[in-house]
Every structure is written in structure tokens, then in C-alpha cells.
C-alpha positions, 0 to 999 in steps of 0.5 A, a space after each residue: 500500500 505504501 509502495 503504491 501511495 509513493 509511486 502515486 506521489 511520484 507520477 503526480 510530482 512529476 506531472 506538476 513539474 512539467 505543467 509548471 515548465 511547460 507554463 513558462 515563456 518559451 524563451 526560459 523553458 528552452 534548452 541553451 542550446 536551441 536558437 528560439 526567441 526575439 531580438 528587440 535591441 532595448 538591452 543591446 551592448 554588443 557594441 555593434 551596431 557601427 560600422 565606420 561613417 555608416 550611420 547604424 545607430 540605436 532609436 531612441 524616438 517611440 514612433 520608430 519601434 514597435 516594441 519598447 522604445 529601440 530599433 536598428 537603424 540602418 542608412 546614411 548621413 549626408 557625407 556619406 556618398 558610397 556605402 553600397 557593400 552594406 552595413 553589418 550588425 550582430 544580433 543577441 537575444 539578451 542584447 549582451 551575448 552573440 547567437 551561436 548558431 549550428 552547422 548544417 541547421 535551418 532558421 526561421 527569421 521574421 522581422 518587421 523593418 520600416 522605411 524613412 526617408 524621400 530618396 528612392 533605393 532597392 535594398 536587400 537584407 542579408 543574414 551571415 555567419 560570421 565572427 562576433 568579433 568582425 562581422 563587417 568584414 567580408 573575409 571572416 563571413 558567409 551569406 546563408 540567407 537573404 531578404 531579396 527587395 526587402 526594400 524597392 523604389 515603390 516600398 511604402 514609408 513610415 509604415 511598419 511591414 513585415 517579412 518571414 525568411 528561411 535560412 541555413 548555415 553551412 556544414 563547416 563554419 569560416 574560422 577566425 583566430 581558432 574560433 568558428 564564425 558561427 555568430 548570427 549578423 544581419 547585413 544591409 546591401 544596397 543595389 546602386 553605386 550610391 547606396 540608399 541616398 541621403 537622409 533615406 533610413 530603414 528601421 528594424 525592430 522585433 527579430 524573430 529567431 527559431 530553429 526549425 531542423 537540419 538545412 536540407 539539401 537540394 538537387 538539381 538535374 539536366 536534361 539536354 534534349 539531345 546534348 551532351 550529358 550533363 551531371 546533376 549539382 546539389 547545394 544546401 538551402 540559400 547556397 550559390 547556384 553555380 551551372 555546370 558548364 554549357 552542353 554541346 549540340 552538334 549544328 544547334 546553338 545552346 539558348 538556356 535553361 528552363 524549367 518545364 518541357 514546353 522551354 516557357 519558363 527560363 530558369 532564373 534562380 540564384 540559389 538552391 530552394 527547391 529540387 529541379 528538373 532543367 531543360 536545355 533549349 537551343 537555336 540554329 547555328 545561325 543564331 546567337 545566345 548571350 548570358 553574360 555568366 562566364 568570366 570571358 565576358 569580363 575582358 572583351 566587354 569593354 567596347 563601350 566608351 566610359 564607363 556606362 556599361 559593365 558586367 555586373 552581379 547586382 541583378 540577374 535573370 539567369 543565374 550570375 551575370 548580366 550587363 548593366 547600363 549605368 546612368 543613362 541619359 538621352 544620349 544613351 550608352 552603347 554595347 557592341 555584343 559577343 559571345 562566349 567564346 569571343 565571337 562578334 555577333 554579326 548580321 546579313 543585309 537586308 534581312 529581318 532578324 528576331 531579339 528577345 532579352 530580359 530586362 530590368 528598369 531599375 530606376 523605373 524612368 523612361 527607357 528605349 532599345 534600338 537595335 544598331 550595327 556597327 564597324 569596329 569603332 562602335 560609334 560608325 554604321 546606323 540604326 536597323 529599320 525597326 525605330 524604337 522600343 519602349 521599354 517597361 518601367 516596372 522594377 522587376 524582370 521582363 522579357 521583351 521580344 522585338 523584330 528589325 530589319 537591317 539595311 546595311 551602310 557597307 557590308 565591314 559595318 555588320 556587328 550587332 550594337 545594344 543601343 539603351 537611352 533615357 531621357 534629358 530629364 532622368 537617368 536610367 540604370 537598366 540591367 539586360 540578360 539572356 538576350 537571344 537573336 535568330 534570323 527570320 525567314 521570309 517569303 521572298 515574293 513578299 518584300 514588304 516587311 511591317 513590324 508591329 509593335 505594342 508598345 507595351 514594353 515587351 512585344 513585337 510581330 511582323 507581317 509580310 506581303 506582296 506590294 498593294 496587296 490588301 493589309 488587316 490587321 487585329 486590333 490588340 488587347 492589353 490588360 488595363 488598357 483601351 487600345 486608340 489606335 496604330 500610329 507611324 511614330 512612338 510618339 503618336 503624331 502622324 497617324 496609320 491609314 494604310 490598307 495595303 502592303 505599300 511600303 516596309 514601316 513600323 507601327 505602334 500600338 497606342 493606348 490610353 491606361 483605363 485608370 490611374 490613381 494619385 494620392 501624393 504617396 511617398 513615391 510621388 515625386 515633389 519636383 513636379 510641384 511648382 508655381 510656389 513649391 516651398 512657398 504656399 505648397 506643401 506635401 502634407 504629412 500626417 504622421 508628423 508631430 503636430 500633424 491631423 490624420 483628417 487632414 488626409 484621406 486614404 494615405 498618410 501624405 495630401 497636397 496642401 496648398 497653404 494660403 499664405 500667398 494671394 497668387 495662382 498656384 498649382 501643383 502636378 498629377 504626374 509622376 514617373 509611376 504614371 503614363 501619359 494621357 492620350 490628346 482628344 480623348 474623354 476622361 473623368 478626374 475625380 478628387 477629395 477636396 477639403 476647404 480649411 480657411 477661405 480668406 478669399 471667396 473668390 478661390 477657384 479650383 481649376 485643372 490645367 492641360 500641359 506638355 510635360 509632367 515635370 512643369 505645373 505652370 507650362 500652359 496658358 488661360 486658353 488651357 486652364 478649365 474652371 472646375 469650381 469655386 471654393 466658396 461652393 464647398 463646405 468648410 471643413 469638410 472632405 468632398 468629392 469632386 468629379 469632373 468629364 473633360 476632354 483632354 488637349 495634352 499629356 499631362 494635368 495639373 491643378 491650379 488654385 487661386 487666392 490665398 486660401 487653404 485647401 487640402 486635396 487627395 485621391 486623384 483618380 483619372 479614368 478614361 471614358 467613352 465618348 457618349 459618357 456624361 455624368 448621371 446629372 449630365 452636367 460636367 462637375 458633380 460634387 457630393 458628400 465623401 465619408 473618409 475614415 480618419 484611422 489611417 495607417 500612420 507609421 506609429 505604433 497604432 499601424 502595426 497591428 496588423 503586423 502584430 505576432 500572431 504566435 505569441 498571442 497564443 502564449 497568454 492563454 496557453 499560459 493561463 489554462 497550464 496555470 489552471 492545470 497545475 493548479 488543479 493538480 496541485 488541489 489533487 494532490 492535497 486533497 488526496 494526502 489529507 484523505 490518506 492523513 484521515 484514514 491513518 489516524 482512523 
């Protein structure tokens, strides 16, 4: 019996022990051993962060943490002009002592991070194993994980966002001194010569660290379609993808790999993060492929005058190299084209030839293509029929496919030359991949070639014909988009008639985009203000101190026009993310309108049609349309303002008169048909606009949505153990004074 009541109390002990454990944080009850917990920096003093002139400092302002009142900020003060290697810091979870991380092991990190500042950058987030002792140095550290574009030109600010990444260690550390590199570092990598800009900061706060097993490995194998053989490779999560060598195809050109049968999806991964099956493509002997990955193109590239163009590891599309055009401007920088072994890529005379390449704007400003051949000075030969192309302004990877046809000035000028511009008011960073380029054959009794062109950033076709014979074409399709009609220029002046084969032309496709939106976020672009900019126009920024969220409607930014200056002023609707509008056609402006103080009831809001989006006031009184009084909207108050109107140019702006202050937001521009009208068949309608003043601010109200939702398990998880122990614990009691009585009876 005593035997029995001993094993009881024991089973019972044990079971309370464990409640009680299982009852603690995580953090307490895990083993040393195990990488679990959070980094919030409020006890940091690891002496890092600092690296040289990088300003990595620790916050001390509320509104830039999201818990407690520290975060890591990473960015440059203005004497800081060239940083873009990054910045390293250490990571500890009790702020005194490095994370030893494990050999061969995978982590889970999450992280929320906000971006300050009004300078455009691309920034990714690298995490190493380095030395606790240097982790900035790039000899005693190695990458096993990163947050690609954690940060891109169109990453909204002053707002808390949050990114979840996997990553995993080596099986064999860096050793520094006797010591293993196995400490966790986080790395700032900015894509651009000149880092982040000035005064632009990203800020990182409540780290997230768990371990989550052993790093898995990944393979990768080749099928050659007709080839020679090609042996599988294999390499841990996040670990440099490197090829093999190129196979070899008698008569056949190799073109790439890709990642399913049907050769439509081109491999472009730079890591191993999954097992694959790749598929080589090729092209006749004839034709020519170039991915800029072996190191012969690092020598022999150098055609280019200045230093605008160069081999680059910043940016690719397929895995390690592509050429990048730097800094480019009207004039454009130029490319003479080879091939792996050196080879020129020439071309024929009189002879229509398809390119395709992948591309990359970016710095999202306007960018063309034109194909050009040469003789050896780079600078001799001419433009192939075939005019301009558009290219995307996107920032990301596109694919362009795009027809020329050449007319040689003698036959020594036959080299193929990439020819990348801008534009006088931009400067563009463009990055080119896997461009690939194959003659077209054509029917001789058709000699009239029209290449036609979408305009769309990424397609071209052709068509071939008998002279006078009868020409249709399709009317194109393009979503977001009304197509207008095909015009003999890229600038749409001379519009196409032709119904015939007549002559060899090039056409281009225009569009008017169906809807555009401009709320004065913080990717608009405040050169574009001007007619008092700083003087009576202001960028309105409701997470400043001081500042009213009723000031503002859907985003944290307005356009206040102050009214401190009894002038006419104005502001631009258009920045670099919007396009043009197309002249004649219909399109309804509709926008919130807030009148603050009207000193001067005879305020008029009036929208004015200009040339360019980069001039408010380039436009006279005989294009400046009367929208509506200020006196006829209420004080105080958001409305909404709709107003019907052919448009006479490509851009529009808003004018106000007197010294009034008005706040406004939410530009929307849509085209219309044109039997549209309003429903009150008036051009302006003005109603009622309900606006929710709770907006996304940047404090820390805006990040609930970002908010742990693992840890809001732990309160409750917390108190049914405690419950749990407490009714084990009442068990046993009651139980022993049980026992007590029957002994004494």
C-alpha cells in the first residue's frame, strides 16, 4: 500500500513539474542550446551596431519601434556618398551575448523593418555567419540567407511591414583566430553605386529567431534534349547556384535553361530552394545566345566608351551575370555584343532578324532599345529599320521580344550594337540578360516587311506581303488598357491609314491606361510641384508631430496648398509611376477636396492641360478649365469632386487661386467613352465623401496588423497550464489529507 501511495506521489510530482515548465515563456523553458526567441535591441551592448561613417545607430524616438522604445537603424548621413557593400550588425537575444548558431541547421527569421526617408533605393537584407568579433568584414563571413527587395523604389514609408525568411548555415563554419564564425549578423546591401541616398533610413525592430531542423539539401538535374550529358549539382538551402558548364549540340546553338518541357519558363534562380528538373533549349547555328555568366565576358566587354556599361552581379535573370547600363541619359550608352567564346555577333543585309532579352528598369524612368550595327569603332554604321522600343518601367524582370530589319551602310559595318537611352530629364540604370537573336525567314515574293509593335514594353510581330496587296490587321488587347489606335511614330503624331502592303514601316500600338490613381504617396515625386513649391505648397504629412490624420484621406501624405500667398498656384498629377494621357480623348478626374480657411471667396479650383509632367505652370488661360469655386464647398469638410473633360495634352495639373487653404487627395483619372456624361449630365458633380480618419500612420497604432500572431497564443496557453497545475496541485492535497484521515482512523 505504501509502495503504491509513493509511486502515486511520484507520477503526480512529476506531472506538476512539467505543467509548471511547460507554463513558462518559451524563451526560459528552452534548452541553451536551441536558437528560439526575439531580438528587440532595448538591452543591446554588443557594441555593434557601427560600422565606420555608416550611420547604424540605436532609436531612441517611440514612433520608430514597435516594441519598447529601440530599433536598428540602418542608412546614411549626408557625407556619406558610397556605402553600397552594406552595413553589418550582430544580433543577441539578451542584447549582451552573440547567437551561436549550428552547422548544417535551418532558421526561421521574421522581422518587421520600416522605411524613412524621400530618396528612392532597392535594398536587400542579408543574414551571415560570421565572427562576433568582425562581422563587417567580408573575409571572416558567409551569406546563408537573404531578404531579396526587402526594400524597392515603390516600398511604402513610415509604415511598419513585415517579412518571414528561411535560412541555413553551412556544414563547416569560416574560422577566425581558432574560433568558428558561427555568430548570427544581419547585413544591409544596397543595389546602386550610391547606396540608399541621403537622409533615406530603414528601421528594424522585433527579430524573430527559431530553429526549425537540419538545412536540407537540394538537387538539381539536366536534361539536354539531345546534348551532351550533363551531371546533376546539389547545394544546401540559400547556397550559390553555380551551372555546370554549357552542353554541346552538334549544328544547334545552346539558348538556356528552363524549367518545364514546353522551354516557357527560363530558369532564373540564384540559389538552391527547391529540387529541379532543367531543360536545355537551343537555336540554329545561325543564331546567337548571350548570358553574360562566364568570366570571358569580363575582358572583351569593354567596347563601350566610359564607363556606362559593365558586367555586373547586382541583378540577374539567369543565374550570375548580366550587363548593366549605368546612368543613362538621352544620349544613351552603347554595347557592341559577343559571345562566349569571343565571337562578334554579326548580321546579313537586308534581312529581318528576331531579339528577345530580359530586362530590368531599375530606376523605373523612361527607357528605349534600338537595335544598331556597327564597324569596329562602335560609334560608325546606323540604326536597323525597326525605330524604337519602349521599354517597361516596372522594377522587376521582363522579357521583351522585338523584330528589325537591317539595311546595311557597307557590308565591314555588320556587328550587332545594344543601343539603351533615357531621357534629358532622368537617368536610367537598366540591367539586360539572356538576350537571344535568330534570323527570320521570309517569303521572298513578299518584300514588304511591317513590324508591329505594342508598345507595351515587351512585344513585337511582323507581317509580310506582296506590294498593294490588301493589309488587316487585329486590333490588340492589353490588360488595363483601351487600345486608340496604330500610329507611324512612338510618339503618336502622324497617324496609320494604310490598307495595303505599300511600303516596309513600323507601327505602334497606342493606348490610353483605363485608370490611374494619385494620392501624393511617398513615391510621388515633389519636383513636379511648382508655381510656389516651398512657398504656399506643401506635401502634407500626417504622421508628423503636430500633424491631423483628417487632414488626409486614404494615405498618410495630401497636397496642401497653404494660403499664405494671394497668387495662382498649382501643383502636378504626374509622376514617373504614371503614363501619359492620350490628346482628344474623354476622361473623368475625380478628387477629395477639403476647404480649411477661405480668406478669399473668390478661390477657384481649376485643372490645367500641359506638355510635360515635370512643369505645373507650362500652359496658358486658353488651357486652364474652371472646375469650381471654393466658396461652393463646405468648410471643413472632405468632398468629392468629379469632373468629364476632354483632354488637349499629356499631362494635368491643378491650379488654385487666392490665398486660401485647401487640402486635396485621391486623384483618380479614368478614361471614358465618348457618349459618357455624368448621371446629372452636367460636367462637375460634387457630393458628400465619408473618409475614415484611422489611417495607417507609421506609429505604433499601424502595426497591428503586423502584430505576432504566435505569441498571442502564449497568454492563454499560459493561463489554462496555470489552471492545470493548479488543479493538480488541489489533487494532490486533497488526496494526502484523505490518506492523513484514514491513518489516524
Amino acid at each position: 500500500m505504501i509502495k503504491r501511495k509513493n509511486a502515486l506521489n511520484k507520477i503526480l510530482s512529476y506531472l506538476l513539474i512539467f505543467s509548471i515548465i511547460a507554463s513558462l515563456p518559451l524563451g526560459i523553458s528552452s534548452f541553451a542550446a536551441t536558437v528560439n526567441g526575439k531580438v528587440d535591441f532595448e538591452s543591446y551592448k554588443l557594441g555593434y551596431p557601427q560600422t565606420s561613417e555608416n550611420g547604424i545607430i540605436l532609436s531612441t524616438d517611440k514612433k520608430n519601434a514597435v516594441s519598447g522604445k529601440k530599433a536598428l537603424r540602418y542608412g546614411y548621413e549626408w557625407e556619406v556618398s558610397n556605402a553600397k557593400d552594406g552595413a553589418f550588425a550582430l544580433l543577441s537575444l539578451d542584447g549582451s551575448k552573440t547567437i551561436e548558431l549550428k552547422p548544417a541547421t535551418q532558421y526561421q527569421v521574421k522581422f518587421k523593418y520600416m522605411l524613412k526617408g524621400s530618396t528612392a533605393c532597392s535594398v536587400d537584407l542579408s543574414f551571415f555567419a560570421s565572427s562576433a568579433l568582425t562581422p563587417n568584414s567580408p573575409n571572416l563571413r558567409s551569406e546563408i540567407g537573404r531578404a531579396e527587395k526587402a526594400v524597392t523604389v515603390t516600398t511604402k514609408k513610415n509604415v511598419w511591414l513585415q517579412k518571414t525568411v528561411n535560412i541555413a548555415t553551412d556544414e563547416v563554419f569560416k574560422e577566425f583566430s581558432g574560433d568558428d564564425c558561427n555568430a548570427l549578423a544581419i547585413g544591409f546591401n544596397a543595389y546602386i553605386d550610391s547606396g540608399m541616398g541621403t537622409g533615406t533610413f530603414i528601421y528594424l525592430d522585433d527579430v524573430e529567431i527559431k530553429e526549425i531542423g537540419t538545412a536540407p539539401t537540394y538537387t538539381i538535374k539536366f536534361e539536354t534534349n539531345g546534348g551532351n550529358a550533363v551531371a546533376s549539382i546539389s547545394g544546401l538551402l540559400n547556397k550559390e547556384i553555380v551551372l555546370p558548364q554549357t552542353p554541346v549540340k552538334e549544328n544547334y546553338v545552346f539558348a538556356g535553361w528552363y524549367t518545364d518541357k514546353a522551354l516557357t519558363n527560363k530558369f532564373s534562380d540564384g540559389i538552391f530552394t527547391r529540387n529541379l528538373t532543367l531543360y536545355a533549349k537551343w537555336i540554329a547555328s545561325s543564331g546567337y545566345y548571350i548570358d553574360f555568366n562566364s568570366d570571358s565576358y569580363d575582358a572583351p566587354y569593354k567596347d563601350s566608351a566610359g564607363v556606362q556599361t559593365a558586367i555586373s552581379k547586382e541583378s540577374f535573370n539567369s543565374p550570375g551575370k548580366s550587363l548593366k547600363y549605368r546612368d543613362i541619359g538621352a544620349y544613351g550608352a552603347r554595347r557592341l555584343l559577343i559571345t562566349e567564346n569571343g565571337e562578334r555577333v554579326t548580321v546579313k543585309d537586308k534581312t529581318l532578324y528576331k531579339v528577345s532579352f530580359s530586362y530590368r528598369n531599375y530606376s523605373r524612368t523612361p527607357a528605349y532599345f534600338e537595335a544598331m550595327t556597327s564597324g569596329t569603332s562602335l560609334y560608325t554604321g546606323t540604326q536597323v529599320f525597326g525605330g524604337t522600343f519602349v521599354l517597361s518601367k516596372e522594377d522587376e524582370w521582363k522579357h521583351a521580344t522585338y523584330y528589325f530589319y537591317t539595311e546595311l551602310f557597307s557590308p565591314e559595318e555588320n556587328y550587332l550594337v545594344f543601343y539603351i537611352t533615357g531621357d534629358d530629364n532622368n537617368k536610367s540604370d537598366i540591367f539586360i540578360d539572356d538576350i537571344e537573336i535568330t534570323e527570320v525567314a521570309t517569303p521572298k515574293n513578299e518584300p514588304v516587311t511591317m513590324i508591329i509593335d505594342y508598345s507595351d514594353g515587351e512585344n513585337s510581330t511582323y507581317m509580310t506581303g506582296k506590294e498593294d496587296a490588301p493589309l488587316s490587321i487585329k486590333e490588340p488587347k492589353r490588360d488595363g488598357y483601351k487600345f486608340i489606335s496604330w500610329s507611324e511614330d512612338n510618339w503618336h503624331i502622324n497617324e496609320f491609314w494604310d490598307d495595303g502592303f505599300y511600303f516596309s514601316k513600323r507601327i505602334y500600338a497606342k493606348w490610353a491606361k483605363l485608370k490611374q490613381i494619385q494620392n501624393f504617396d511617398d513615391t510621388y515625386d515633389h519636383t513636379g510641384i511648382s508655381l510656389g513649391y516651398d512657398l504656399d505648397m506643401e506635401i502634407y504629412d500626417a504622421t508628423k508631430s503636430g500633424n491631423k490624420q483628417n487632414d488626409v484621406v486614404s494615405a498618410p501624405n495630401s497636397m496642401h496648398r497653404i494660403g499664405d500667398k494671394n497668387l495662382k498656384k498649382a501643383f502636378t498629377l504626374f509622376d514617373d509611376s504614371m503614363e501619359p494621357l492620350v490628346p482628344d480623348q474623354n476622361y473623368l478626374v475625380t478628387f477629395a477636396v477639403k476647404v480649411d480657411e477661405l480668406d478669399n471667396a473668390d478661390g477657384e479650383i481649376l485643372i490645367a492641360h500641359t506638355t510635360s509632367p515635370d512643369y505645373a505652370w507650362s500652359c496658358d488661360d486658353d488651357s486652364t478649365y474652371f472646375v469650381t469655386m471654393l466658396s461652393d464647398l463646405p468648410k471643413g469638410k472632405w468632398v468629392k469632386v468629379s469632373y468629364l473633360m476632354t483632354v488637349f495634352d499629356k499631362y494635368l495639373s491643378v491650379f488654385t487661386t487666392g490665398n486660401n487653404s485647401v487640402y486635396f487627395d485621391d486623384f483618380t483619372i479614368e478614361w471614358m467613352p465618348d457618349d459618357a456624361q455624368l448621371p446629372s449630365g452636367e460636367s462637375v458633380e460634387i457630393s458628400k465623401l465619408d473618409v475614415n480618419t484611422e489611417i495607417l500612420t507609421g506609429d505604433d497604432s499601424a502595426s497591428g496588423s503586423l502584430s505576432d500572431t504566435g505569441d498571442s497564443s502564449k497568454p492563454l496557453q499560459f493561463v489554462i497550464l496555470a489552471v492545470v497545475s493548479a488543479g493538480m496541485l488541489a489533487v494532490i492535497y486533497c488526496y494526502r489529507i484523505k490518506k492523513r484521515r484514514q491513518n489516524d482512523e
